[in-house]
Every structure is written in structure tokens, then in C-alpha cells.
N, CA, C and O atoms as a Tinker XYZ file with bonds, in Angstrom:
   436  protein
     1  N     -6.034000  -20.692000  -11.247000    73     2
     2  CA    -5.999000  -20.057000   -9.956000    64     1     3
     3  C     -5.053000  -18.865000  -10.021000    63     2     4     5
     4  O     -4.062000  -19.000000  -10.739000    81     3
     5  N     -5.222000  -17.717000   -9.371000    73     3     6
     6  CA    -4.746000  -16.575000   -9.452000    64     5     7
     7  C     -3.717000  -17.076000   -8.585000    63     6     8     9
     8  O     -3.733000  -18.046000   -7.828000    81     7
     9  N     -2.135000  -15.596000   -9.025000    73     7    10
    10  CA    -1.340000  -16.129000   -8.155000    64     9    11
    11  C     -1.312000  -15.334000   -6.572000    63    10    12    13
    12  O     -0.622000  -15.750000   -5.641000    81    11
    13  N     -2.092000  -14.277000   -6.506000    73    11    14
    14  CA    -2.023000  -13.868000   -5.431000    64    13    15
    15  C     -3.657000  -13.460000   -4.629000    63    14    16    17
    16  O     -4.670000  -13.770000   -5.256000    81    15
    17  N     -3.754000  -12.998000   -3.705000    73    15    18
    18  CA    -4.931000  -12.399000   -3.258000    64    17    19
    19  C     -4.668000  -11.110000   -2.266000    63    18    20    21
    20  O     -3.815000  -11.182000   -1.382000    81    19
    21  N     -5.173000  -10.357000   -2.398000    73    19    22
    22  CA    -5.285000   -9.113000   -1.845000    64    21    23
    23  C     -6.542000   -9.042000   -0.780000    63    22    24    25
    24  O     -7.702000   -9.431000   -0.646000    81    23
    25  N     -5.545000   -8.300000   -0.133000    73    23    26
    26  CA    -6.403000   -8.080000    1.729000    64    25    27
    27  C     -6.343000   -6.200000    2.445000    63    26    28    29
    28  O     -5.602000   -5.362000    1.932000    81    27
    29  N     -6.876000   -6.015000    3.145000    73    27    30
    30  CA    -6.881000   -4.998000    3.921000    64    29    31
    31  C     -6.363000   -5.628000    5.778000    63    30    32    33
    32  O     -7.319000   -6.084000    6.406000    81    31
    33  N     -5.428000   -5.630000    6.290000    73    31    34
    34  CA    -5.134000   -5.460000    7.250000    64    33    35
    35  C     -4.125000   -4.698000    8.350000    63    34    36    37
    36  O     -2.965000   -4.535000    7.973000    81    35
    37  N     -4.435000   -4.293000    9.485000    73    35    38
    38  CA    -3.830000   -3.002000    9.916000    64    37    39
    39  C     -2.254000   -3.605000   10.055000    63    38    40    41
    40  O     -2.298000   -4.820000   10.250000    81    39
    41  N     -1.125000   -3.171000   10.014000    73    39    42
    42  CA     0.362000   -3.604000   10.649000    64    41    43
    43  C     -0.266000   -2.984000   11.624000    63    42    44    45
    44  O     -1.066000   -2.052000   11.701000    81    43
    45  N      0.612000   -4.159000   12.825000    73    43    46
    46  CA     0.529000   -3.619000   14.037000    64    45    47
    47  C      1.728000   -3.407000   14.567000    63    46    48    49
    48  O      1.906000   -3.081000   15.740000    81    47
    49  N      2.964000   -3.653000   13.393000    73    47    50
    50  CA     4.314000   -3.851000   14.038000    64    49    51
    51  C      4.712000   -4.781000   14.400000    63    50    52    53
    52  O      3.990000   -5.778000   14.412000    81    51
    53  N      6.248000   -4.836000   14.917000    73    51    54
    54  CA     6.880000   -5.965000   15.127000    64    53    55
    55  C      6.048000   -7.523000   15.075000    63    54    56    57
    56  O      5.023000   -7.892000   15.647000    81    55
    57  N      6.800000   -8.098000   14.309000    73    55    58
    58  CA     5.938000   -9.444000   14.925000    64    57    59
    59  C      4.658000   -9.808000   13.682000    63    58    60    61
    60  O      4.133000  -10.868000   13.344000    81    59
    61  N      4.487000   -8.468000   13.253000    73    59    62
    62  CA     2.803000   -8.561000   12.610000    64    61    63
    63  C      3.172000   -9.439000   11.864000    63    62    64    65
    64  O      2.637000  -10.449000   12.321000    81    63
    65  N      3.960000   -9.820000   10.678000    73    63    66
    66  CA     4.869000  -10.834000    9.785000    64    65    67
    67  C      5.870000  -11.392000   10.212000    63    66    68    69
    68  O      6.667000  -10.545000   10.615000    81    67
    69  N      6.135000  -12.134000   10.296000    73    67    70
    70  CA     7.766000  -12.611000   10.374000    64    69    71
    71  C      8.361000  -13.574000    9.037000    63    70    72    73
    72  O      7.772000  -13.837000    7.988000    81    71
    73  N      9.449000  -13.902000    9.389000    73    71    74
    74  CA    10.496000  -14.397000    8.500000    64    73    75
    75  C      9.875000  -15.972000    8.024000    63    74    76    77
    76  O     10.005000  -16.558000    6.949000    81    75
    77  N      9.414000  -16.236000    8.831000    73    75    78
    78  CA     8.934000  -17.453000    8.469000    64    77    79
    79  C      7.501000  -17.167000    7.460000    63    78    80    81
    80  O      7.310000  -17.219000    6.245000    81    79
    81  N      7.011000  -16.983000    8.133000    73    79    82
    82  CA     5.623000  -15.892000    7.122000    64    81    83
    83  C      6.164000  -16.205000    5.432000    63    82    84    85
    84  O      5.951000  -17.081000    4.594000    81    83
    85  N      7.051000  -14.822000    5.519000    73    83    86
    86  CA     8.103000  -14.752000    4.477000    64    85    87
    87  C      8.416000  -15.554000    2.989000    63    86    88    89
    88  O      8.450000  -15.261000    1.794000    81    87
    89  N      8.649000  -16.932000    3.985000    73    87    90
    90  CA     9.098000  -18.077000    3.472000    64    89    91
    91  C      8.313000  -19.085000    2.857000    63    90    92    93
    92  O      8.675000  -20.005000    2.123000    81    91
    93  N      7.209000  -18.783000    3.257000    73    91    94
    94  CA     5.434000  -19.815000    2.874000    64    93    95
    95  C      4.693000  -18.875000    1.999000    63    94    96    97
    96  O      3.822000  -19.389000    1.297000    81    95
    97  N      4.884000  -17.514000    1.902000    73    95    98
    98  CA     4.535000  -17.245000    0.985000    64    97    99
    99  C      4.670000  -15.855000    0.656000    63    98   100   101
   100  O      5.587000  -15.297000    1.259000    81    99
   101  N      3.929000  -15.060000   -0.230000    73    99   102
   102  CA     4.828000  -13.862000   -0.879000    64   101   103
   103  C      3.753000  -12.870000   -0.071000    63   102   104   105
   104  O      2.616000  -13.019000    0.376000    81   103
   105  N      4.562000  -11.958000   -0.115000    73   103   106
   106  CA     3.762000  -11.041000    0.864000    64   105   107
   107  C      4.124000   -9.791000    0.191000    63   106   108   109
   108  O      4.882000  -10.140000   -0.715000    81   107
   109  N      3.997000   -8.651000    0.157000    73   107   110
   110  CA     4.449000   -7.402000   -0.180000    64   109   111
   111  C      2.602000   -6.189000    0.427000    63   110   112   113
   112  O      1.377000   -6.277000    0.340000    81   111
   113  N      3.740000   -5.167000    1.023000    73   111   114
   114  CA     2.648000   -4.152000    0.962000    64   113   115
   115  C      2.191000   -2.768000    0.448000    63   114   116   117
   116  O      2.888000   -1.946000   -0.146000    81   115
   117  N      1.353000   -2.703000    0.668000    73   115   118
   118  CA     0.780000   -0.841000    0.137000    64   117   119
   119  C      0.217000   -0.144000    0.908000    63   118   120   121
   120  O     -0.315000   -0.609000    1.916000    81   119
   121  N      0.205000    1.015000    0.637000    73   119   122
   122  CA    -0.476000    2.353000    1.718000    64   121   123
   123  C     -1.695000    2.272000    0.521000    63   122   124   125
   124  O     -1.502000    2.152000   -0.688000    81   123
   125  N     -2.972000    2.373000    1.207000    73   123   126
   126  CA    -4.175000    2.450000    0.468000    64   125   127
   127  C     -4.484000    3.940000    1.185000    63   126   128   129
   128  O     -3.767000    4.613000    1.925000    81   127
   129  N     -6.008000    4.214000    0.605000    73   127   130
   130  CA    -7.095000    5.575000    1.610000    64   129   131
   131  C     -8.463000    4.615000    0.994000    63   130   132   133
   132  O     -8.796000    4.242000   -0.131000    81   131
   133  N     -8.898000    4.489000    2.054000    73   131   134
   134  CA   -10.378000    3.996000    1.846000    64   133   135
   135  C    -11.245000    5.445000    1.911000    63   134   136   137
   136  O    -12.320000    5.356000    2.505000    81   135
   137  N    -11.017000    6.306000    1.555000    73   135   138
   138  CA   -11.845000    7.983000    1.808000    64   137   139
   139  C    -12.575000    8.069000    2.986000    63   138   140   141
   140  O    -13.773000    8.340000    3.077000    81   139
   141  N    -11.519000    7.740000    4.200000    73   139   142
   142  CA   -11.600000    7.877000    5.506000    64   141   143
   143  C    -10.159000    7.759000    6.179000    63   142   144   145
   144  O     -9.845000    8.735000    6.859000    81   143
   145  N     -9.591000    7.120000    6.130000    73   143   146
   146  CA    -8.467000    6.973000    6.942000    64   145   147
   147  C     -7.482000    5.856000    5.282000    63   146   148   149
   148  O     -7.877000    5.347000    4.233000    81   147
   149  N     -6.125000    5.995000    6.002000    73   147   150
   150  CA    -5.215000    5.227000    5.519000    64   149   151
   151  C     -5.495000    3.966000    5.611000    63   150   152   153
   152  O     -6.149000    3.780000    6.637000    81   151
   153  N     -5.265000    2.745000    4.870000    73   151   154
   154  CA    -5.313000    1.397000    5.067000    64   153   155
   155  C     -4.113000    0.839000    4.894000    63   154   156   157
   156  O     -3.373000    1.465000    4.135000    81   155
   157  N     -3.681000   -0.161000    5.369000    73   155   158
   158  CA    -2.877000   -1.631000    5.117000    64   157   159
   159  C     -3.319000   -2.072000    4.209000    63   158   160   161
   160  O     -4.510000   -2.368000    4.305000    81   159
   161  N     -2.480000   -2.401000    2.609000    73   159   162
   162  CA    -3.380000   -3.291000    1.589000    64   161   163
   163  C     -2.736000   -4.163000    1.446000    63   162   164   165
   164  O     -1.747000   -3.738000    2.043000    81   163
   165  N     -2.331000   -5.577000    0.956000    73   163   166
   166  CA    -1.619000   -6.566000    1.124000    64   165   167
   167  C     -1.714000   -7.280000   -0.373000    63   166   168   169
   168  O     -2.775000   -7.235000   -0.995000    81   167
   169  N     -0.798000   -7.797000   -0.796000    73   167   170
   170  CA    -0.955000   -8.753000   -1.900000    64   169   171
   171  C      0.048000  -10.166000   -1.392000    63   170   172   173
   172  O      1.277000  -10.224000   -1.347000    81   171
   173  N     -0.745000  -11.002000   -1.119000    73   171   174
   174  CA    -0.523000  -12.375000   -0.704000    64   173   175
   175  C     -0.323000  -13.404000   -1.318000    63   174   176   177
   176  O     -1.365000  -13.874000   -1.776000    81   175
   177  N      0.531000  -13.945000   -1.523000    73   175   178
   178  CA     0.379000  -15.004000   -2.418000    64   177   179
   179  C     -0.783000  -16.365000   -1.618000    63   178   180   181
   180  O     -1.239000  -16.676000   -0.518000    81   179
   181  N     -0.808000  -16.790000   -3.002000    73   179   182
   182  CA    -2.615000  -17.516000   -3.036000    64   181   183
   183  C     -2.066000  -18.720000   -2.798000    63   182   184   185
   184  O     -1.373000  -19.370000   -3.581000    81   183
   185  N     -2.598000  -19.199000   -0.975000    73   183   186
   186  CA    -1.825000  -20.458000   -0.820000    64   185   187
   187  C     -2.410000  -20.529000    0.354000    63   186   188   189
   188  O     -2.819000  -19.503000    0.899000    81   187
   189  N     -2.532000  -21.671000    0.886000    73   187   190
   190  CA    -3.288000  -21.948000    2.673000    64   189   191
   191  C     -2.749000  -21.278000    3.645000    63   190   192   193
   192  O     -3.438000  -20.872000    4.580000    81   191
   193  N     -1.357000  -21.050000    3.565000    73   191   194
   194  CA    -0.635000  -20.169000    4.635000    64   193   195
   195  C     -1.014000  -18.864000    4.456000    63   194   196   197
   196  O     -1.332000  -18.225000    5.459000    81   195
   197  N     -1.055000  -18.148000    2.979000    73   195   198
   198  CA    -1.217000  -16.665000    3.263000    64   197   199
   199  C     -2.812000  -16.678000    3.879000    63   198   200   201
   200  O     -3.044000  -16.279000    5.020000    81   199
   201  N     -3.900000  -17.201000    2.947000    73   199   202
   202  CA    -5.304000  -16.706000    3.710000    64   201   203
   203  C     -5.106000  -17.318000    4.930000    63   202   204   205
   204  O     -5.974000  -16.782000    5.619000    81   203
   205  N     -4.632000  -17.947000    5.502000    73   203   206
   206  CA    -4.733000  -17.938000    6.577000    64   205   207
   207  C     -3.825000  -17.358000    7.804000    63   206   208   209
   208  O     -3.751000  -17.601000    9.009000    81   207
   209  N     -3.245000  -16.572000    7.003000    73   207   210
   210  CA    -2.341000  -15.240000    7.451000    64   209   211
   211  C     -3.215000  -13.838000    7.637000    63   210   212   213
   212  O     -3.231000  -13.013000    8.551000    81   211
   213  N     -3.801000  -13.907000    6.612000    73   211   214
   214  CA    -4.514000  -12.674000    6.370000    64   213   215
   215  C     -6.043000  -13.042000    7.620000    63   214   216   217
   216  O     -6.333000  -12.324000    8.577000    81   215
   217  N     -6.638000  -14.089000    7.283000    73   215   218
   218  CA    -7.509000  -14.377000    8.042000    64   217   219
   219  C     -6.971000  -14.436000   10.087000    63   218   220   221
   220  O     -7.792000  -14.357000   11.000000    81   219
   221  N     -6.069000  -14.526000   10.197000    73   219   222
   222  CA    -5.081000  -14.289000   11.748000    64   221   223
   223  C     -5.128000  -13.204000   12.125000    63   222   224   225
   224  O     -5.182000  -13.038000   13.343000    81   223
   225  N     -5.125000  -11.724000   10.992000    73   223   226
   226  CA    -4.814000  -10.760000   11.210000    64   225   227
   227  C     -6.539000   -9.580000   10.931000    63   226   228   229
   228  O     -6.779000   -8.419000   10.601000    81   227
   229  N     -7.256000  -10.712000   11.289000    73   227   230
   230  CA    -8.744000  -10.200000   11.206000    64   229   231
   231  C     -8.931000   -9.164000   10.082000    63   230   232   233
   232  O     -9.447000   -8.063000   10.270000    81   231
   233  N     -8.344000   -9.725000    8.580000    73   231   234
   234  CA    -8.040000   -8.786000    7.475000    64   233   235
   235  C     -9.220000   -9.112000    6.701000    63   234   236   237
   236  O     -9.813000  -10.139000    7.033000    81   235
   237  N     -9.689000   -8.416000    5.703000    73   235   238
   238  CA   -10.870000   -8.232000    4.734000    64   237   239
   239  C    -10.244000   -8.737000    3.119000    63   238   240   241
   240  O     -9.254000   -8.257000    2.567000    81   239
   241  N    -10.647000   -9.230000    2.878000    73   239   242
   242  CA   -10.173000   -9.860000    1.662000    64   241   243
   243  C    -10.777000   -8.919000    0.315000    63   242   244   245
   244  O    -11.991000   -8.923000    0.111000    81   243
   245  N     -9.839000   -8.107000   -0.594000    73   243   246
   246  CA   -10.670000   -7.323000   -1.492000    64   245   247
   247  C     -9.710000   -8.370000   -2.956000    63   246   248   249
   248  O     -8.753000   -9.145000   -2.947000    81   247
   249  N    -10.573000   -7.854000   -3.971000    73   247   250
   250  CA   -10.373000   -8.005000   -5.683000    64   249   251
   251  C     -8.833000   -7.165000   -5.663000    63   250   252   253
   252  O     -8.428000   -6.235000   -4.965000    81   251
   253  N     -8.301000   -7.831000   -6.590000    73   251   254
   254  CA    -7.249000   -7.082000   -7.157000    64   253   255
   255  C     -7.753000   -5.425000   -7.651000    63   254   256   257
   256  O     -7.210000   -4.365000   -7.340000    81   255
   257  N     -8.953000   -5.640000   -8.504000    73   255   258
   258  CA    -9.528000   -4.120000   -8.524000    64   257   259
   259  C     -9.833000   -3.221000   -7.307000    63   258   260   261
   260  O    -10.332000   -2.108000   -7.477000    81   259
   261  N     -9.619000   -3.565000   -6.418000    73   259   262
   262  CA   -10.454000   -3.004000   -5.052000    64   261   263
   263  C     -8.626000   -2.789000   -4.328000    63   262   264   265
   264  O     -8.271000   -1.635000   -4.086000    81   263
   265  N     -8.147000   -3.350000   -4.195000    73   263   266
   266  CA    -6.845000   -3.359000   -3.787000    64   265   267
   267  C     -6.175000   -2.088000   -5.009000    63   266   268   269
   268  O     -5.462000   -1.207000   -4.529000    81   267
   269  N     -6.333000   -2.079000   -5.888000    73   267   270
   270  CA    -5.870000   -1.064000   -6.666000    64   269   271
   271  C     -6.390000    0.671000   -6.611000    63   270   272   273
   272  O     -5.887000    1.778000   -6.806000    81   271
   273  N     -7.735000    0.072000   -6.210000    73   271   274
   274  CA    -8.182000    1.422000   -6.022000    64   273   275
   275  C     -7.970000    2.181000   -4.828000    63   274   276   277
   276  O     -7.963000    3.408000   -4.739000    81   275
   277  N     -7.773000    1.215000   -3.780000    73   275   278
   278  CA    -7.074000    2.002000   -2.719000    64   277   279
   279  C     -6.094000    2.217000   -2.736000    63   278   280   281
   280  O     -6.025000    3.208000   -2.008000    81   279
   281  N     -5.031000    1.977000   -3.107000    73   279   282
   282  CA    -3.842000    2.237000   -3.438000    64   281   283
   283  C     -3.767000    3.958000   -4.430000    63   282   284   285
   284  O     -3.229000    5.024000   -4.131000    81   283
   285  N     -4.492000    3.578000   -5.524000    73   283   286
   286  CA    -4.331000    5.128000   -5.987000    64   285   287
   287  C     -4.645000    6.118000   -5.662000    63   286   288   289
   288  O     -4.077000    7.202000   -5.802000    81   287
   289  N     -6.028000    5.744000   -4.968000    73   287   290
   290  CA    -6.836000    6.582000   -3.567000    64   289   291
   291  C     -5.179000    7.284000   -2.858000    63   290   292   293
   292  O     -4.883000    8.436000   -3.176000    81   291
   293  N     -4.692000    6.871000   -2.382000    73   291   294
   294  CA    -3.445000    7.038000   -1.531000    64   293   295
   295  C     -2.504000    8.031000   -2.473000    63   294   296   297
   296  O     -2.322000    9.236000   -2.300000    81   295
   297  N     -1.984000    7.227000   -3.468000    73   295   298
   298  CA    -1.495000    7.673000   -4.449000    64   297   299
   299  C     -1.506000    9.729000   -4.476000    63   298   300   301
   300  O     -0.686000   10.592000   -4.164000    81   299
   301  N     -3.018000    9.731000   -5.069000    73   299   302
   302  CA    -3.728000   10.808000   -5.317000    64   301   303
   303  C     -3.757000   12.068000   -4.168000    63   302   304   305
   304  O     -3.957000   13.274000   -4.313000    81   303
   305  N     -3.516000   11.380000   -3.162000    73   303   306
   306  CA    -3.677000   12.300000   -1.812000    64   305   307
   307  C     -2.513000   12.710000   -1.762000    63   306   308   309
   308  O     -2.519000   13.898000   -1.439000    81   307
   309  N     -1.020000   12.129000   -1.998000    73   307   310
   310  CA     0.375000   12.349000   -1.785000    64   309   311
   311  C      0.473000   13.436000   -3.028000    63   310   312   313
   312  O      1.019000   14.534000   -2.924000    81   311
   313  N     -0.274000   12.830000   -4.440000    73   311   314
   314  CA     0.358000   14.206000   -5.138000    64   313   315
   315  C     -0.287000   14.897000   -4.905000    63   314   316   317
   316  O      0.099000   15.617000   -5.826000    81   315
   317  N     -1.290000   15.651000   -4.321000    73   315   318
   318  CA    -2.292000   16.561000   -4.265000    64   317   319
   319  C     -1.312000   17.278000   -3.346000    63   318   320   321
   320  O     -0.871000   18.400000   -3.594000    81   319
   321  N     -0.976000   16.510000   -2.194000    73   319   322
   322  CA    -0.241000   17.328000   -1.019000    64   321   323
   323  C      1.260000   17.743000   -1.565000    63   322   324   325
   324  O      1.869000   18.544000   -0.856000    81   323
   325  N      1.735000   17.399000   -2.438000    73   323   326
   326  CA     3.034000   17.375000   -3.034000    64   325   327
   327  C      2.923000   18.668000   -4.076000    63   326   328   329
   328  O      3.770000   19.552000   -4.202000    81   327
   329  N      1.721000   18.555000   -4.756000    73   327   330
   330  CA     1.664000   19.978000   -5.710000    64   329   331
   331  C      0.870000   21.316000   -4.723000    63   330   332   333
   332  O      0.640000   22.401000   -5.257000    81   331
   333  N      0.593000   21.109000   -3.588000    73   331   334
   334  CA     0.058000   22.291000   -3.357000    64   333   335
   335  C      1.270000   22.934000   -2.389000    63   334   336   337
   336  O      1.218000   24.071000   -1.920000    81   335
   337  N      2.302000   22.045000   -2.195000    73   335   338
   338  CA     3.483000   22.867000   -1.205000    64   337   339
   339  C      4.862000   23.292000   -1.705000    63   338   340   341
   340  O      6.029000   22.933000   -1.856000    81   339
   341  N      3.875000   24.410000   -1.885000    73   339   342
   342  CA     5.095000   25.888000   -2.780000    64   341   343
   343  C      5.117000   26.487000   -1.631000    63   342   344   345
   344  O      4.364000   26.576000   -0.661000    81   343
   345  N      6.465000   27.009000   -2.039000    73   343   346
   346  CA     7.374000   28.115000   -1.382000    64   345   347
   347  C      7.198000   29.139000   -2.526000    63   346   348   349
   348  O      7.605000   28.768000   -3.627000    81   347
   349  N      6.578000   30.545000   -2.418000    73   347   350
   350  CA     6.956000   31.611000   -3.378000    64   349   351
   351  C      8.062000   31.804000   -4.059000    63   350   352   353
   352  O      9.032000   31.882000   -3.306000    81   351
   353  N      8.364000   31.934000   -5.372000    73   351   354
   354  CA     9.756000   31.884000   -5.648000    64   353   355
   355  C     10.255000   30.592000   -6.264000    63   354   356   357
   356  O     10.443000   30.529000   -7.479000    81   355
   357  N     10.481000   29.529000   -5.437000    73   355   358
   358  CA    11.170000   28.470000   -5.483000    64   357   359
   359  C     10.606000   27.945000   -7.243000    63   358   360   361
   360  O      9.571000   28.080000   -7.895000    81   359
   361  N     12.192000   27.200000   -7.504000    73   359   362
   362  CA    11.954000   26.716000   -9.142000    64   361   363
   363  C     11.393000   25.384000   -8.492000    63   362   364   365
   364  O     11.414000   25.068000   -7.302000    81   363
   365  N     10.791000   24.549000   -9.780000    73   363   366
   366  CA    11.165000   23.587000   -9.775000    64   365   367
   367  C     11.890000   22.246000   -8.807000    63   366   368   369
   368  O     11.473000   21.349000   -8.074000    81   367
   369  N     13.583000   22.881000   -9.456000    73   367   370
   370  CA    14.118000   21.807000   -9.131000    64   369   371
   371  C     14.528000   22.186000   -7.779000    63   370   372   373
   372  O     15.338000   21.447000   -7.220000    81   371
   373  N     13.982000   23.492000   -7.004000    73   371   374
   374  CA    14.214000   23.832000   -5.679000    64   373   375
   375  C     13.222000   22.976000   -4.872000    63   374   376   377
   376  O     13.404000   22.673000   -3.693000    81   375
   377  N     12.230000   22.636000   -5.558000    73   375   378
   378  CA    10.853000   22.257000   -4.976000    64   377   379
   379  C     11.366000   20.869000   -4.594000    63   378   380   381
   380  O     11.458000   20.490000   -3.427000    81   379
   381  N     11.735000   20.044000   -5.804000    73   379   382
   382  CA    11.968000   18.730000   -5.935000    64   381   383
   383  C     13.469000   18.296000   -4.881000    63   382   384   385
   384  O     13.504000   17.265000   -4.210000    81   383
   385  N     14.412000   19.138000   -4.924000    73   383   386
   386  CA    15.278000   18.823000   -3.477000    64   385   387
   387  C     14.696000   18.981000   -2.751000    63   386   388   389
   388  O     14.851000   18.041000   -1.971000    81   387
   389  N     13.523000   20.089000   -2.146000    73   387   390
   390  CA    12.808000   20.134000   -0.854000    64   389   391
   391  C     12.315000   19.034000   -0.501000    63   390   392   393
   392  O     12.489000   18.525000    0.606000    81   391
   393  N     11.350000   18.351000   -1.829000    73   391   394
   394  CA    10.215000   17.784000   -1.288000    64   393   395
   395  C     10.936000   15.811000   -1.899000    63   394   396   397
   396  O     11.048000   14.700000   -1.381000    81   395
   397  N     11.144000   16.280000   -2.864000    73   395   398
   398  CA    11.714000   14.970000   -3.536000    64   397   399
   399  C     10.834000   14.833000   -4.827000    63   398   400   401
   400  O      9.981000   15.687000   -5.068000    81   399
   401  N     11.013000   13.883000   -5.564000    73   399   402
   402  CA    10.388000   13.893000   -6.484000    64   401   403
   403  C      8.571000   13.669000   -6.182000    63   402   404   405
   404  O      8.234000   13.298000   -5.058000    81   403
   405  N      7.627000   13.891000   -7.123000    73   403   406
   406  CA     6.756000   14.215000   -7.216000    64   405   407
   407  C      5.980000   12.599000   -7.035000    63   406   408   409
   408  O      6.306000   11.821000   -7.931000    81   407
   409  N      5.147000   12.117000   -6.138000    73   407   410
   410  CA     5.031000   10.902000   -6.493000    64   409   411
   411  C      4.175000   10.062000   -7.144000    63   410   412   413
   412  O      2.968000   10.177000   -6.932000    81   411
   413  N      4.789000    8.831000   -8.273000    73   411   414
   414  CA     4.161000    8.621000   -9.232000    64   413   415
   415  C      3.396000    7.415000   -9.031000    63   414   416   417
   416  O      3.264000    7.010000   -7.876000    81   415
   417  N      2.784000    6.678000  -10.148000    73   415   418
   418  CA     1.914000    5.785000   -9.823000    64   417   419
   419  C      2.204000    4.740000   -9.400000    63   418   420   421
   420  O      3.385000    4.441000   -9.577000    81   419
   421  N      1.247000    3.617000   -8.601000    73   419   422
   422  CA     2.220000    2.106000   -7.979000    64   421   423
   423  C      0.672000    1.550000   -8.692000    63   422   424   425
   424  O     -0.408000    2.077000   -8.957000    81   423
   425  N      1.254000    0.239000   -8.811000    73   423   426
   426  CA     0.728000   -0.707000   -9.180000    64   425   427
   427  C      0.676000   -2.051000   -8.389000    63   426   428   429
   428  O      1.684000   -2.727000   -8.180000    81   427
   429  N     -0.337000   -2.321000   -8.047000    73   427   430
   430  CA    -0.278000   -3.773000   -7.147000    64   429   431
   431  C      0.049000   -5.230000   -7.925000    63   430   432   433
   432  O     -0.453000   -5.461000   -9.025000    81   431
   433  N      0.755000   -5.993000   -7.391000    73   431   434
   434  CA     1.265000   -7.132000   -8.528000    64   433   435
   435  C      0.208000   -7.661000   -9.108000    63   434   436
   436  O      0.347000   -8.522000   -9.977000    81   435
């Protein structure tokens, strides 16, 4: 059995998780792009409490491959927007105090 499962569901804020949540099982999140809008991607640990966490939160259950690809989807859009915003002039490392570093790849657990 895998140790986690991956979901698509929106945060709605406060409340959307709590501490107890937390505690039953592993939770961590990601900014996905489904090549429409931003997503909520979730990696859950694989246990009755999380799917049925994820299933509470009227979430879509994807593959670790599918959860990855939205994620780089996302990824890809930040550096795209990150290399096209020059200032004439500016070095480098003028760019990188402006903007911060350039951002690199994430990986879902």
C-alpha cells in the first residue's frame, strides 16, 4: 500500500484543516495549474481519516503522476513570469534582490 494519496481540493481557509486533521494524518500542500486556473493539490497520507478528509472537502482524487504534473504546470508559469520581468539595465543579481531567486523545481512526496 502506498504511503500517501494525492487529491485536488480548493482551501477555503480557516478551519479548512485543523490541528487535529494534523494529527491522524500527514497532510502537506501544493499550488498546481490545471491549464485553466490554479489548483489546491494535496498529498495525504493513505489512511481512513485522510480519504475521508479529502472526500469532506468534495476533493478529486489524482495519481501521484497527475498530482505532479500539476504542480510543474504551476511551477512553469512562475518561471516564465520570473524570466520575462526585466528592468532594462538591471544585472542579474539586481534582478534576483528584486524578484528573489528564480523558482526551482518541487516535487510532491
Amino acid at each position: 500500500m502506498a504511503h500517501f494519496m494525492y487529491g485536488v481540493a480548493k482551501n477555503t481557509g480557516k478551519g479548512f484543516f485543523t490541528a487535529e486533521d494534523r494529527r491522524k494524518f500527514f497532510l502537506r500542500g501544493y499550488t498546481g495549474h490545471d491549464g485553466t486556473d490554479y489548483v489546491d493539490v494535496w498529498a495525504i497520507g493513505n489512511n481512513v481519516d485522510g480519504a475521508t478528509w479529502l472526500a469532506d472537502r468534495a476533493g478529486t482524487e489524482k495519481t501521484k503522476s497527475e498530482a505532479q504534473t500539476l504542480v510543474t504546470a504551476a511551477v512553469t508559469l512562475a518561471q516564465t513570469a520570473w524570466d520575462d520581468n526585466n528592468v532594462d539595465g538591471e544585472s542579474d543579481a539586481e534582478k534576483e534582490a528584486r524578484l528573489g531567486a528564480r523558482p526551482g523545481a518541487v516535487s510532491v512526496v
